[in-house]
Structure formats: C-alpha cells, structure tokens
MARDRENDREN-498489 format. One line per 2 residues: number of its first residue (from 1); their letters; for each residue x, y negated, z of C-alpha. Coordinates in pm, 1 decimal, always signed. Layout:
% residues N
NUM> a> X,Y,Z  ...
This chain:
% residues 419
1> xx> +724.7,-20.4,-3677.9  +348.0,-102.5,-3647.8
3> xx> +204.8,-433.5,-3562.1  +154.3,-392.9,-3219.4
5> xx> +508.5,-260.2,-3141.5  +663.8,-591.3,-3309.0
7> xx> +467.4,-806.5,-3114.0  +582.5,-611.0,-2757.3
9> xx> +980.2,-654.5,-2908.5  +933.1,-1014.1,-2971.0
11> xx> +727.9,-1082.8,-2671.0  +931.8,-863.6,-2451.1
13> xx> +1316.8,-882.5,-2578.3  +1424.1,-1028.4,-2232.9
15> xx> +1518.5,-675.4,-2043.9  +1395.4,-782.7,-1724.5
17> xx> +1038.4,-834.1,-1858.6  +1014.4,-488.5,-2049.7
19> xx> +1125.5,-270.2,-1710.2  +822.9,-455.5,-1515.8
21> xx> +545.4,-509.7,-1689.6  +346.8,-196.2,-1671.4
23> xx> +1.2,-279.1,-1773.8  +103.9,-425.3,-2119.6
25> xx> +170.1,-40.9,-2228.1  -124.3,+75.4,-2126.7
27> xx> -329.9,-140.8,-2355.7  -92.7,-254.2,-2694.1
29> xx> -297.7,-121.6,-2991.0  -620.8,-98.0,-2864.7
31> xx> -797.1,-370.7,-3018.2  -1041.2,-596.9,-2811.0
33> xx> -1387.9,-571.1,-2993.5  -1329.0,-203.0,-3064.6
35> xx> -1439.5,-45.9,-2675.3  -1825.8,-54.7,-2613.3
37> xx> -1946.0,+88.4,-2265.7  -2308.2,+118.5,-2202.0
39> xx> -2433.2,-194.5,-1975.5  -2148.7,-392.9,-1987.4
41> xx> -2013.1,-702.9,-2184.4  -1746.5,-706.4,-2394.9
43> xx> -1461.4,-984.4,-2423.6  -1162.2,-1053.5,-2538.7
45> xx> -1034.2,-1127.9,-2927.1  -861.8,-925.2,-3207.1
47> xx> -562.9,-777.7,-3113.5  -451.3,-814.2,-3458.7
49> xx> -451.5,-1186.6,-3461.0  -175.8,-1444.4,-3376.8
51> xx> -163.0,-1508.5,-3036.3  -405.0,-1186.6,-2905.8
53> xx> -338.7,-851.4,-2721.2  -243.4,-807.7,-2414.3
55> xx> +103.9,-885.7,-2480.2  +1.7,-1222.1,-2528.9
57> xx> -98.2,-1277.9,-2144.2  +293.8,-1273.2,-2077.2
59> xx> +363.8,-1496.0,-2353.6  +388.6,-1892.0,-2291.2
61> xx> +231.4,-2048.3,-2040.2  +161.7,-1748.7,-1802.7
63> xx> -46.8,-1940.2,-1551.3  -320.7,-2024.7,-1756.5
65> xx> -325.9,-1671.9,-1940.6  -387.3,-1462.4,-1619.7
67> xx> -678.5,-1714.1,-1544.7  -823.0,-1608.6,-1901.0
69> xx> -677.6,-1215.2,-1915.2  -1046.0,-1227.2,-2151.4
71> xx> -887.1,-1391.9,-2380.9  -653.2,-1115.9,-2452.5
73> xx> -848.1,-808.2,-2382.8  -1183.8,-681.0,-2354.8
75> xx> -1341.9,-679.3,-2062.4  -1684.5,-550.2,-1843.5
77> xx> -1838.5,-827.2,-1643.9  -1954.9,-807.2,-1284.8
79> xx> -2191.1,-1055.6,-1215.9  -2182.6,-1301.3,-927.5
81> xx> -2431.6,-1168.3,-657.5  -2754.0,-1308.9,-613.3
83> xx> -2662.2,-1409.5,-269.7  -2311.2,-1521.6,-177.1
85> xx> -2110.6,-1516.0,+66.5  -2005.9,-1860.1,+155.0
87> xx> -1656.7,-1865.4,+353.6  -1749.6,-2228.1,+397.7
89> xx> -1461.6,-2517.4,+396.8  -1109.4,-2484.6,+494.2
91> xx> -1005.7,-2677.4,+770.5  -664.5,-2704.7,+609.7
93> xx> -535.5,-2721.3,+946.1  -214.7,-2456.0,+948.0
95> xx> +146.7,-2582.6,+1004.2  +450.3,-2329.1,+962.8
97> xx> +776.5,-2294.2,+901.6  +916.6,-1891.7,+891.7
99> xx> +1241.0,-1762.4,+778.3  +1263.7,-1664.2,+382.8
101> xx> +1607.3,-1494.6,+268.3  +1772.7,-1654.5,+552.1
103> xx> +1638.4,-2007.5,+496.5  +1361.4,-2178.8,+703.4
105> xx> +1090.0,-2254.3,+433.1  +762.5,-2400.7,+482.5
107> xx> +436.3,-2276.4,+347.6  +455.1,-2550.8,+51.8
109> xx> +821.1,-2467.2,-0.1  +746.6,-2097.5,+11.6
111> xx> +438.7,-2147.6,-281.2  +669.9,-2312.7,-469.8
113> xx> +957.6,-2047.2,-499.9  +728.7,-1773.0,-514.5
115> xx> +539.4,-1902.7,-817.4  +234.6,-1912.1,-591.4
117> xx> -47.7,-2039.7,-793.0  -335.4,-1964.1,-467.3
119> xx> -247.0,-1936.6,-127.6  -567.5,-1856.2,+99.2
121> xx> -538.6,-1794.4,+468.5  -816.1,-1703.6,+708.9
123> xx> -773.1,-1647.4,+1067.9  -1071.2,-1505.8,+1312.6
125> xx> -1301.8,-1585.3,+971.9  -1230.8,-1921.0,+877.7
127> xx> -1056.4,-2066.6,+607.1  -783.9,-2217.3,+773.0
129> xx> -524.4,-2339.2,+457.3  -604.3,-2320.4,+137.7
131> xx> -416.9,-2462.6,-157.6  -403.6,-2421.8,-581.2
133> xx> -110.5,-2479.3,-818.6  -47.6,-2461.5,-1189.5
135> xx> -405.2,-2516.1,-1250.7  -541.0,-2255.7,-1011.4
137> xx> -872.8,-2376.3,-818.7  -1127.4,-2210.8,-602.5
139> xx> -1377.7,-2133.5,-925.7  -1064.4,-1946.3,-1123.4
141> xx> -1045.5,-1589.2,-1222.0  -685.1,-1465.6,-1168.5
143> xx> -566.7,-1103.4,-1295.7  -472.5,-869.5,-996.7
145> xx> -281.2,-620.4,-1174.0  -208.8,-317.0,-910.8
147> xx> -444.8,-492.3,-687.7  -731.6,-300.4,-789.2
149> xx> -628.1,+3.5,-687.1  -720.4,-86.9,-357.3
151> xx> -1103.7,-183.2,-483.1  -1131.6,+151.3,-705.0
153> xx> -1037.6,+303.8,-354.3  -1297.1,+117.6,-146.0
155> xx> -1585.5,+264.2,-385.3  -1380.7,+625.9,-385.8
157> xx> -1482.3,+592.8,-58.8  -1896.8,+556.6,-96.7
159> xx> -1880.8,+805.4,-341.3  -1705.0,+1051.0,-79.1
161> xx> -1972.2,+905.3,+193.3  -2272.6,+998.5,-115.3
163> xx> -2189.1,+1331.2,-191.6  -2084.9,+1307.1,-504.7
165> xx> -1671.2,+1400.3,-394.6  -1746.8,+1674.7,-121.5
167> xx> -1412.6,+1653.1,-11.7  -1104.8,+1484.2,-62.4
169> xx> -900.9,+1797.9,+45.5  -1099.9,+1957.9,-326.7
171> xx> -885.6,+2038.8,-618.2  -905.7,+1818.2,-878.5
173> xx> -1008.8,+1983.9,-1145.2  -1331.0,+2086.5,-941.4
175> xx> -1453.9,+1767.7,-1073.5  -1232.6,+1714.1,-1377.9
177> xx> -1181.4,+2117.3,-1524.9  -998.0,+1983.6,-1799.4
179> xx> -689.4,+1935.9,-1582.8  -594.3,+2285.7,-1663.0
181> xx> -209.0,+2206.9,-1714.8  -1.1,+2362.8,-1440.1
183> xx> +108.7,+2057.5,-1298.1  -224.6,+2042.8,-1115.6
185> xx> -211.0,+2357.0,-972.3  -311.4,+2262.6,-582.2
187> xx> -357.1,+1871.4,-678.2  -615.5,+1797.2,-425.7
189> xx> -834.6,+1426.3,-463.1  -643.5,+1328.2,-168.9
191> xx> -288.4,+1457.9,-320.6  -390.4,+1187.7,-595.1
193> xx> -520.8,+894.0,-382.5  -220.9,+916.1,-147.1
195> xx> +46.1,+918.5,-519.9  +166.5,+1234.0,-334.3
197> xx> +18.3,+1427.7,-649.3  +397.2,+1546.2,-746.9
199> xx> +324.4,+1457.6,-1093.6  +653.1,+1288.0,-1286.4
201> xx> +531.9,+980.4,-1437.9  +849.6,+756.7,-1566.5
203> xx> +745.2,+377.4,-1552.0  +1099.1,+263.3,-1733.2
205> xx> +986.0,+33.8,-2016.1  +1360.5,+8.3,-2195.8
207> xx> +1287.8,+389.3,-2238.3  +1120.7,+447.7,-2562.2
209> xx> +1068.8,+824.0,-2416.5  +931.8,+763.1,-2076.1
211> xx> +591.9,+831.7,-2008.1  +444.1,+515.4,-1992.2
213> xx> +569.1,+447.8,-2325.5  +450.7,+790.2,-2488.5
215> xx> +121.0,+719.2,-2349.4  +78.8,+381.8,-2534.6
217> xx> +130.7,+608.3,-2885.9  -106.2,+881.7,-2739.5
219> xx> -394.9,+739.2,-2598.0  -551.3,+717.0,-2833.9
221> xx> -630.7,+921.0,-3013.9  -588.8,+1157.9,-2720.7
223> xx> -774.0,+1076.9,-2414.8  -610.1,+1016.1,-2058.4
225> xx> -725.2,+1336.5,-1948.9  -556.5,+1477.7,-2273.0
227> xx> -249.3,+1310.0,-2204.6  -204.5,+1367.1,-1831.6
229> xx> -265.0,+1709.5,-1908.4  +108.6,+1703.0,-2101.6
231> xx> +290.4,+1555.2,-1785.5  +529.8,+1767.3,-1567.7
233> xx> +557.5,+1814.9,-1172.2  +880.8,+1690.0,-1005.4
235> xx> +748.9,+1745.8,-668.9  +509.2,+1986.6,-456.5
237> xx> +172.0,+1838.8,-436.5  +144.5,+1704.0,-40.9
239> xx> +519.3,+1620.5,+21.9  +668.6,+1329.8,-181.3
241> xx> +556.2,+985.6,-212.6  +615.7,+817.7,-576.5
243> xx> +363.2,+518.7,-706.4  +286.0,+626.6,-1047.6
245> xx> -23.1,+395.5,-1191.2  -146.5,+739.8,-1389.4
247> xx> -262.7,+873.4,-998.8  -538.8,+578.3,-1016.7
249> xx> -661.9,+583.6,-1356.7  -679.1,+927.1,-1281.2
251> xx> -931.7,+836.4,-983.4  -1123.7,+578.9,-1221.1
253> xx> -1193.9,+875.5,-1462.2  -1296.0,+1071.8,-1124.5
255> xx> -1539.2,+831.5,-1012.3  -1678.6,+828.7,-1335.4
257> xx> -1732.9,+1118.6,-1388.7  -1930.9,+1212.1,-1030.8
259> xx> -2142.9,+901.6,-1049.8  -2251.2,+916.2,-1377.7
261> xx> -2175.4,+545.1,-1412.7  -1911.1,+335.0,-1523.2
263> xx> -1646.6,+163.9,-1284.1  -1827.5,-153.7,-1419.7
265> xx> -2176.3,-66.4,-1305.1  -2091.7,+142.6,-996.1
267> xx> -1839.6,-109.2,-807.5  -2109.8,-401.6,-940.4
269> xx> -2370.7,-236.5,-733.0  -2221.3,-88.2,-454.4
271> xx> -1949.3,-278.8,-351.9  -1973.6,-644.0,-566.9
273> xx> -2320.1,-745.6,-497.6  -2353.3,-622.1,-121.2
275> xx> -1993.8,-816.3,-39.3  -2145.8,-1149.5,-157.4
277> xx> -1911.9,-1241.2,-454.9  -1914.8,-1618.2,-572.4
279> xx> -1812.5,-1566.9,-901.4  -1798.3,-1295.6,-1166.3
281> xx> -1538.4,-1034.0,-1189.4  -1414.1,-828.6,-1511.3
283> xx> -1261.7,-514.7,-1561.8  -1013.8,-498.6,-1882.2
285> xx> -1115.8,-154.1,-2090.5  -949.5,+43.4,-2306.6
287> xx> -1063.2,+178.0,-2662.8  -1280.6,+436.3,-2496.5
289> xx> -1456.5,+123.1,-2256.5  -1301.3,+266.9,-2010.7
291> xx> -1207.3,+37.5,-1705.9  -842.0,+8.3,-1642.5
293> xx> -900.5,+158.1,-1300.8  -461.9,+99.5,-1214.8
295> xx> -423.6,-248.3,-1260.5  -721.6,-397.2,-1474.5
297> xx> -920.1,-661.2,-1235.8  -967.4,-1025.8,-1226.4
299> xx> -1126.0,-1245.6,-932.2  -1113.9,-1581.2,-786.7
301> xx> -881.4,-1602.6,-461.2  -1172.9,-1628.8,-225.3
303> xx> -1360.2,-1302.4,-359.4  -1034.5,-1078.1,-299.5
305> xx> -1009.7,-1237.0,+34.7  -1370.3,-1092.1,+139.4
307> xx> -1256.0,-750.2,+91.3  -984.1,-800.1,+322.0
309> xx> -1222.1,-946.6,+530.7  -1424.4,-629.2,+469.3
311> xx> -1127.6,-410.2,+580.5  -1066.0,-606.0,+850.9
313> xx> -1418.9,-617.4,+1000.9  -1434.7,-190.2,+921.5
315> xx> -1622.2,-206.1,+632.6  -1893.8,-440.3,+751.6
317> xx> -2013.4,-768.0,+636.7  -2181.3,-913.0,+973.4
319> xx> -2386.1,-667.9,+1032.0  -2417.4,-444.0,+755.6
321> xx> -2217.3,-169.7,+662.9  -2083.0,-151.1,+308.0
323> xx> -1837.9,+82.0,+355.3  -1890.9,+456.4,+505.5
325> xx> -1774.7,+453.1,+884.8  -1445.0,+575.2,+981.2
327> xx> -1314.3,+509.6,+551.6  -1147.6,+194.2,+675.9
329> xx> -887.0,+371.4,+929.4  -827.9,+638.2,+703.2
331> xx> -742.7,+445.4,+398.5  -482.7,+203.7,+574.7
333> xx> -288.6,+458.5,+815.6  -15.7,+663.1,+708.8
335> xx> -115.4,+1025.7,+798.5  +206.8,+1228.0,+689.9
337> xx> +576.6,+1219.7,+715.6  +637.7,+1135.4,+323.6
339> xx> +371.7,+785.9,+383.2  +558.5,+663.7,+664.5
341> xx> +765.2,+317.7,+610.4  +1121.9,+270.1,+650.8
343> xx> +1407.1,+475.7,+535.2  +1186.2,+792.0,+424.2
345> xx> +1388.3,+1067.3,+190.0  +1019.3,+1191.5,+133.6
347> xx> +925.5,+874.6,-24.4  +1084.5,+665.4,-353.2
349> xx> +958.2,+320.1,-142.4  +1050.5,+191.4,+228.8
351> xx> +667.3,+78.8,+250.1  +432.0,+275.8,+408.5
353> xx> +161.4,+400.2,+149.9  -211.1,+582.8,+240.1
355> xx> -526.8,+526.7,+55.7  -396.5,+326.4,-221.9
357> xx> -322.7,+43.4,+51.9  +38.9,-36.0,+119.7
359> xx> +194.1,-105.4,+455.5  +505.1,-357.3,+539.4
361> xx> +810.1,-177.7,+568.0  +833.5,-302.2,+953.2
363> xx> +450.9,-158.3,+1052.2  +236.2,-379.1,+1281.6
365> xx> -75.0,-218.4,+1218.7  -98.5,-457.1,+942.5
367> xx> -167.6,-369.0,+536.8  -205.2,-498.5,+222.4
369> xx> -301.0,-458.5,-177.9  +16.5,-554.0,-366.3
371> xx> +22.1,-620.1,-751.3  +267.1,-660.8,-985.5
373> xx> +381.2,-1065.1,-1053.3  +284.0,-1121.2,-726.5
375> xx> -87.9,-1076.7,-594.8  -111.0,-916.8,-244.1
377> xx> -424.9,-913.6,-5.1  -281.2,-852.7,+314.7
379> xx> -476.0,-782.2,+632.1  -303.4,-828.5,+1024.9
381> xx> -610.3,-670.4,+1233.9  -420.1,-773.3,+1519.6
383> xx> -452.3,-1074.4,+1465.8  -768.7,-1126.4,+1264.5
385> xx> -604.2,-1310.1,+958.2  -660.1,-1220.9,+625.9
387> xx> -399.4,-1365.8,+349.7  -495.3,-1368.3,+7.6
389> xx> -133.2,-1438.6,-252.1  -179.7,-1527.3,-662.3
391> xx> +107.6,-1558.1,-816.8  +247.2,-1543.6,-1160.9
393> xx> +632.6,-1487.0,-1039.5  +853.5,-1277.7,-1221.5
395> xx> +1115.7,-1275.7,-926.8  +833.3,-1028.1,-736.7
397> xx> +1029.2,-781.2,-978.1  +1352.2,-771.5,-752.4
399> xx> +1307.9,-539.2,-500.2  +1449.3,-774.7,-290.6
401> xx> +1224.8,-1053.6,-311.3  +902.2,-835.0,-289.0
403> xx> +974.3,-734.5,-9.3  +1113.7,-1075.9,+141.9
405> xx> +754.8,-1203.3,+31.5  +572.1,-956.4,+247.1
407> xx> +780.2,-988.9,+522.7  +689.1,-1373.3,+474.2
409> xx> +321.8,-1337.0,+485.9  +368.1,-1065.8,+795.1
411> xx> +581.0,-1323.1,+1005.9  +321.1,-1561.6,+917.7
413> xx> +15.3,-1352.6,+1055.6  +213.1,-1237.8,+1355.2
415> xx> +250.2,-1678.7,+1435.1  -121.9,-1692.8,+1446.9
417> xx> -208.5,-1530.5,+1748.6  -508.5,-1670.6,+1966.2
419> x> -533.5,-2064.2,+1881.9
C-alpha cells in the first residue's frame, strides 16, 4: 500500500467519514507543488510530508483546516477586486426561534448543533445577523466543497451568453471529441449541467471498486477525460436525476476548453472582479493545474453571500448586469419531471435539482448551493433574503439532518416577510 493510501486508512478508519467525504479521493496522491497552470499561483505543501494532503484537512482540528484548505493543497488565487463591494454593517437585529427535529431552537442554539462556524443573513440587502464561531470571522476563507458547482455554473452561463457554448441542447463531445465512449452517445451540455447525463458514477468510499475510488488510482496518469471515457450508462441521457460530482468537473474541463482560459483566470475576470469580492478566493488543482471545478473553492462568508445576492437581484449588481438575462430563471427552476422535488422515482434525491442549484424538498420558489459538511447559499426571492451557512458538521452526512437544516434556513426566510 502506497503512502498516500495509508494516510486515507489512518485518517479515515471511522466508516462514517470514508462514505462522505468525496473530495479527499479526488486529490490523495497528487502532490501540492507538482500542478503549474499558466497565470496562476500555486499553494499548498508536500503531500508527502507529516501532516499534508488533502487528507489532512479532515484530520484534527477541522475548523481551522477548512479556513487554510492551502495548507493542504495547491491552489489558483483570485484576487480581491479593485473595487469592492461593501455590504456595509450588520444591524444584528434578527430574533427567531423555528422548529428543528421537533424542538424549538433558536438561531444561537441552531449554530451550535449544526457545527455552524458563519451564519450570515441578509434581508431586502442588508446584513441583518451576522455571527462567527470556532475562529471563523468576516476576513476568513472557508472551503465550500459542492458549493462551487453553483459558481462554475454562473460563468457556464457567460460563456453560453459569448458564444463560445452555442447551445446547451449540443452534444458534448462537439466541444470535447474525446468523449467517444458510448456512454455519451446523446449527452447533451444540458444532460450534464442538470446530473441527468445517465452516466453511473458510484460515490461509496468503503468500496475499494467504486468509481470514485478507481479514479483516485487513475487520474493520473490518465486524464479525467481519459477516465470518464471508461464509465458506464445506468440511465437514458434526459430522464433520471443522480448527483454524481464527475457531471461538474466534466463542465470545468468544458469551460476550459471553449474559453481558452483556465477556471482561475476566466471566473477571476468575468464573474470575481465585476461582483466586487473583498477578499481573495482559491481554487484547489489537481496534478494537471486543473481547478477542481466539483467541489474545490474557498471564500469568506460575505463573498458567497453576493452571489446569492447576484441570483437574487437576476444577475445584476445595481445596475449592471453580470450575468446574461434570462440565465438566472433557468438555472434555479426545475424544467422536467425527473428535477422536480418530493417523492420523484425519476430522481435518487427528494430535492429539486436544475442548473447545478438545488431546491428545498417543500418548493417556495426558493434555492440554494449545498456542500458537503455543511455550506449552503440559499436564496428566498420571495422574500428578498439571502442566507449564507459555513459549517464544518459531520452530522450534514445523515440524510436526515441535511435536510432538517434546509428546512431550518427555509422556515427562517419564510418569517422574514416585509419588516
């Protein structure tokens, strides 16, 4: 057993941890130092060394490691843009009490059991309660795991408005030819966006065979596109619903590919800098420096909460637009039978899924980026509140919390109506 194997047994012998955490396969053996993209600046430490990789982040004192994931990994830097966007001071003025598994729990109580370490709430575009824990605070980076999706899918979105994706109803392989395996015959860009791509991607960590495990011995030396070209098809493309994480990177590799530009440089200009972000963001990278386009971002709570506020305004900042008109809608409302929440035998989730945005299992017109350990934006448009979630919580595995946590934050939004 090589190096990096022993470290993910001894880091991950608790069961629970090794069916959850996907993004520690999809980085153990790639050593930090060892990626180099054009443009960008590279982070991180040694894999090799005591304490390093990323299956160190999950080790010890979790808090502080998804504050630092550069410590772990290497990473591209976004800078902070030249003129930010100042939500200005929270008022600090919310009071509520809502229902959690059957208990009435405040919003300090519900922080503390849901290993909360920023809660940020803005209503009609003010801050109106925002708090830190476990050494958390307004300046911190915090990993947002499956939260990026939704970002790689806001800048799918200018490229689609550019040009450079015609269509989202084109095959795939238009723009990526080496997708010549048979599973991607009639895989449309849209097939992949909406995880309706029918592809069978097994996320079980205690499976040495799954997928997600084969593709930390594979990659490399293959490359993604060489190793999603040796996945099957449990599903027609179009009529099933199944989050597998391989449908984004598959979309960061896309976007690469049609702008000419790394994820790095691309989101930087067109989506980082025109938002107004206060602080830096970084993308982790693999050994190829590319950006982990499924789960590889880190931001401070107040920088995710302006592109909910994006979302929630239809793409504009004040008065200029960022993203194209009309991408807003389409990304955040279910457009087939296998998307739609509830009890859904066309879908492996009771959420509602569309553009790589999730909606609560008991639609209100609301939505939300969700992440793994517990990091959601979530948007009520009814309402105009925006709620931003960092957590490090291992109890967001249990199906049953996750979703008590969303319905949480929904009941929440639907208190605030006109004060």
């Amino acid at each position: 057993m090589d190096n990096s194997r022993q470290r993910l047994c001894a880091v991950f012998s608790s069961r629970f941890l090794s069916t959850t955490v996907f993004l520690c396969a999809c980085l153990l053996g790639q050593g930090a130092g060892t990626a180099q993209a054009a443009g960008v600046t590279i982070g991180g430490t040694d894999s090799g060394e005591e304490g390093t990789g990323f299956t160190a982040m999950f080790a010890g004192d979790r808090f502080e490691n998804f504050r630092h994931m550069e410590r772990f990994v290497p990473t591209s830097v976004m800078p902070p843009a030249a003129q930010p966007w100042d939500l200005g001071a929270s008022s600090n003025s919310l009071r509520y009490s809502g229902d959690f598994l059957g208990e009435a729990t405040t919003l300090e109580d519900f922080i503390d059991r849901s290993g909360t370490s920023a809660l940020l709430v803005i209503k009609d575009g003010r801050v109106i309660y925002e708090q830190y824990r476990h050494g958390d605070s307004r300046d911190s980076l915090h990993v947002s795991f499956s939260v990026a999706k939704s970002f790689t899918s806001a800048v799918l979105g200018m490229a689609l408005a550019d040009g450079d994706i015609e269509s989202l109803d084109d095959p795939i392989r238009r723009y990526l030819p080496e997708l010549d395996s048979p599973t991607f015959d009639g895989v449309t860009v849209k097939h992949v966006l909406q995880m309706s791509s029918g592809v069978r991607f097994d996320e079980t960590y205690t499976d040495p065979e799954s997928d997600i495990n084969r593709m930390t011995t594979r990659v490399p030396p293959m490359t993604y596109l060489e190793y999603i070209n040796t996945l099957g098809r449990d599903h027609e493309p179009g009529t099933y619903n199944h989050y597998a994480s391989i449908n984004t990177q598959l979309l960061g590799i896309l976007l690469v590919r049609v702008t000419g530009e790394s994820l790095t440089d691309y989101m930087s200009r067109r989506l980082w800098q025109p938002l107004g972000m206060e602080h830096q963001g970084l993308w982790t990278l693999d050994a190829q420096g590319q950006e982990l386009a499924m789960g590889g971002l880190a931001a401070s709570a107040r920088d995710y909460a302006k592109l909910g506020l994006l979302y929630l305004n239809d793409g504009k900042r004040g008065d200029e637009r960022i993203l194209p008109e009309g991408w807003v809608k389409a990304s955040v409302t279910p457009d087939e039978p296998h998307l739609m929440p509830g009890d859904n035998p066309a879908s492996s989730s009771v959420s509602g899924y569309q553009y790589q945005w999730w909606t609560p299992r008991d639609w209100d017109g609301d939505y939300l980026a969700r992440g793994i350990w517990g990091q959601n934006i979530y948007v009520h448009p009814g309402n105009r509140v925006v709620i931003v979630k960092l957590a490090a919580d291992q109890k967001n595995f249990d199906p049953r919390y996750k979703l008590a946590y969303i319905d949480y934050l929904q009941d929440l939004a639907q208190s605030l109506t006109d004060r």
